[in-house]
matplotlib code that plots the C-alpha trace (Angstrom):
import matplotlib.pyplot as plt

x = [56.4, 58.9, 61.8, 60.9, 64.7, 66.1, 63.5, 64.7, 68.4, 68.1, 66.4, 68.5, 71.8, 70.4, 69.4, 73.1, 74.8, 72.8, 72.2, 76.4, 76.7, 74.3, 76.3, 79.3, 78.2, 76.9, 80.4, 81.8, 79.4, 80.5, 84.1, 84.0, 81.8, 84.6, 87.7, 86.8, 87.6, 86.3, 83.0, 84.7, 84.0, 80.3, 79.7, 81.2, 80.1, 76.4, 76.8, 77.5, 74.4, 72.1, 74.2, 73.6, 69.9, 69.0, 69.9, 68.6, 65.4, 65.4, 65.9, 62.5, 60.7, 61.4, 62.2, 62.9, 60.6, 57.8, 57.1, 57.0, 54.9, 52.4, 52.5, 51.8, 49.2, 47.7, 45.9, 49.0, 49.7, 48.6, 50.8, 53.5, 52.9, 53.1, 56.6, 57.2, 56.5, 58.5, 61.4, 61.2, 61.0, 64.0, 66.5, 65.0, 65.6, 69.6, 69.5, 69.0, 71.3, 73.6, 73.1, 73.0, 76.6, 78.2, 76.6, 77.0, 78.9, 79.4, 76.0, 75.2, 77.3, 76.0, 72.5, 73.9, 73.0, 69.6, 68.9, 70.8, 68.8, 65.7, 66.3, 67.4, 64.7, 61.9, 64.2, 64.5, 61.1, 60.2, 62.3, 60.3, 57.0, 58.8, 59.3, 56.4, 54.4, 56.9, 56.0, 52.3, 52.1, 54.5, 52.8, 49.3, 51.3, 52.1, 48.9, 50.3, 47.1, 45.0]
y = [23.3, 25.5, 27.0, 30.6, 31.7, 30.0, 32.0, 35.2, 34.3, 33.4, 36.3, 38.5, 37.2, 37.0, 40.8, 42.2, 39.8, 41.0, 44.3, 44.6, 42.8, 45.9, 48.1, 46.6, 46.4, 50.5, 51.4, 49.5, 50.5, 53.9, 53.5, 51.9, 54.8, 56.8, 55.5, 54.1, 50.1, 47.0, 46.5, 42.6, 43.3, 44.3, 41.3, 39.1, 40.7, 40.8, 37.0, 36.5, 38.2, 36.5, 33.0, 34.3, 35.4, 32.3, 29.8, 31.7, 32.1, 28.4, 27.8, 30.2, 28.2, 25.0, 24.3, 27.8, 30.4, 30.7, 27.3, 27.6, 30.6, 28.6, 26.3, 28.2, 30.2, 28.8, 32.2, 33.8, 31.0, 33.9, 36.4, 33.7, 32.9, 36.8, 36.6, 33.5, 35.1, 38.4, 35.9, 34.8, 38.7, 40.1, 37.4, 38.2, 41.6, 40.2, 38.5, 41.3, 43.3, 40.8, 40.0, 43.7, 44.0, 41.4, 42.5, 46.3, 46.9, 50.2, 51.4, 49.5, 51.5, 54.7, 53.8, 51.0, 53.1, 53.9, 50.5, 49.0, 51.4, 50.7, 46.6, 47.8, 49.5, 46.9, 44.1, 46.2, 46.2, 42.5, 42.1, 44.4, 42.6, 39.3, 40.6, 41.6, 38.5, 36.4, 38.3, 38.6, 34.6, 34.7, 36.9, 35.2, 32.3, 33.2, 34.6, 38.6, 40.5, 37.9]
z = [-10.2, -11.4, -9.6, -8.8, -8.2, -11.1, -13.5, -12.1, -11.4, -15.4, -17.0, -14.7, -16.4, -20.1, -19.5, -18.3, -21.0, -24.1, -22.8, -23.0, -26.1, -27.7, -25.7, -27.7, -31.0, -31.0, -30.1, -32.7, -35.3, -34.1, -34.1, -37.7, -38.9, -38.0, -38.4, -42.0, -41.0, -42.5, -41.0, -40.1, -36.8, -36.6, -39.0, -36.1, -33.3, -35.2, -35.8, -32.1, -31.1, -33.4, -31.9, -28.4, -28.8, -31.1, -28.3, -25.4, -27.3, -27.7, -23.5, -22.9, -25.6, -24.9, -21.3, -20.0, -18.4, -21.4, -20.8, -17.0, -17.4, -19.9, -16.6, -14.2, -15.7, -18.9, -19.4, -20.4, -23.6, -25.8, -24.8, -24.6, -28.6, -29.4, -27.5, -29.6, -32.9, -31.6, -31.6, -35.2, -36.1, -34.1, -35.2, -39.1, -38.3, -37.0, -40.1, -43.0, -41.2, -41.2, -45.3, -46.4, -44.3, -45.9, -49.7, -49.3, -46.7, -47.6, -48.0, -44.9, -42.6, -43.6, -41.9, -39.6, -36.7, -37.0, -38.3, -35.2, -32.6, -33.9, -33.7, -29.8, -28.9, -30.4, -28.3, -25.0, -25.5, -26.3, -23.2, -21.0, -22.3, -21.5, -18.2, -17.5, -18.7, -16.3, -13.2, -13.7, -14.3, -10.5, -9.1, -9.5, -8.5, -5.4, -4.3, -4.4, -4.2, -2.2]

ax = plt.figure().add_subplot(projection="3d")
ax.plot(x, y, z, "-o")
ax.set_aspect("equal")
plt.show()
């Protein structure tokens, strides 16, 4: 049975971590944009994202909480491959923004930001759906509802 405090201790932390890491990367998109710098430091701070997110989606696929949802409520596998596939797609995403950067940096910049809000918004929303999928399988779990 899985441990219902570690799930939510886990996703908790993940959620504040990349959720300042996004934070991070805006500003500095922003404060290249205007001060004219090398984009070096989106590049890296890009690279640690896709790092961060790549391993964590790794934990919730292969021993973390997708796996204990499938568990704990089979009915839920299919949502739990969407979330899977969702993966693949937002570290793609992580990944052309990352080439185009480092081939036109330039050109890059320019529409950085609406690029970069976009990817944000589809994550904060993979992560909602995450969430959500999560607490449903806990909640039938548990019995809420009974």
């Amino acid at each position: 049975m899985p441990d219902l405090q570690r799930l939510t201790d886990a996703a908790v932390t993940k959620l504040l971590t990349e959720h300042a890491l996004l934070y991070d990367l805006l500003e500095e998109a922003d404060r290249i944009t205007a001060e004219g710098d090398s984009p070096e430091p989106l590049l890296l701070g890009l690279l640690e994202l896709r790092d961060m997110m790549h391993d964590q989606f790794a934990r919730e696929e292969y021993g973390g909480y997708l796996r204990d949802t499938i568990s704990i409520a089979p009915r839920y596998s299919a949502e739990c491959e969407q979330l899977r596939h969702e993966h693949r797609l937002l570290l793609s995403d992580i990944d052309a923004m990352l080439d185009d950067l480092h081939h036109s940096p330039d050109e890059t910049l320019s529409t950085f930001h609406v690029r970069f809000r976009d990817f944000t918004t589809r994550f904060l929303n993979h992560e909602h759906h995450e969430n959500a999928v999560v607490q449903k399988a806990l909640e039938d779990d548990i019995g809420v509802g009974d």
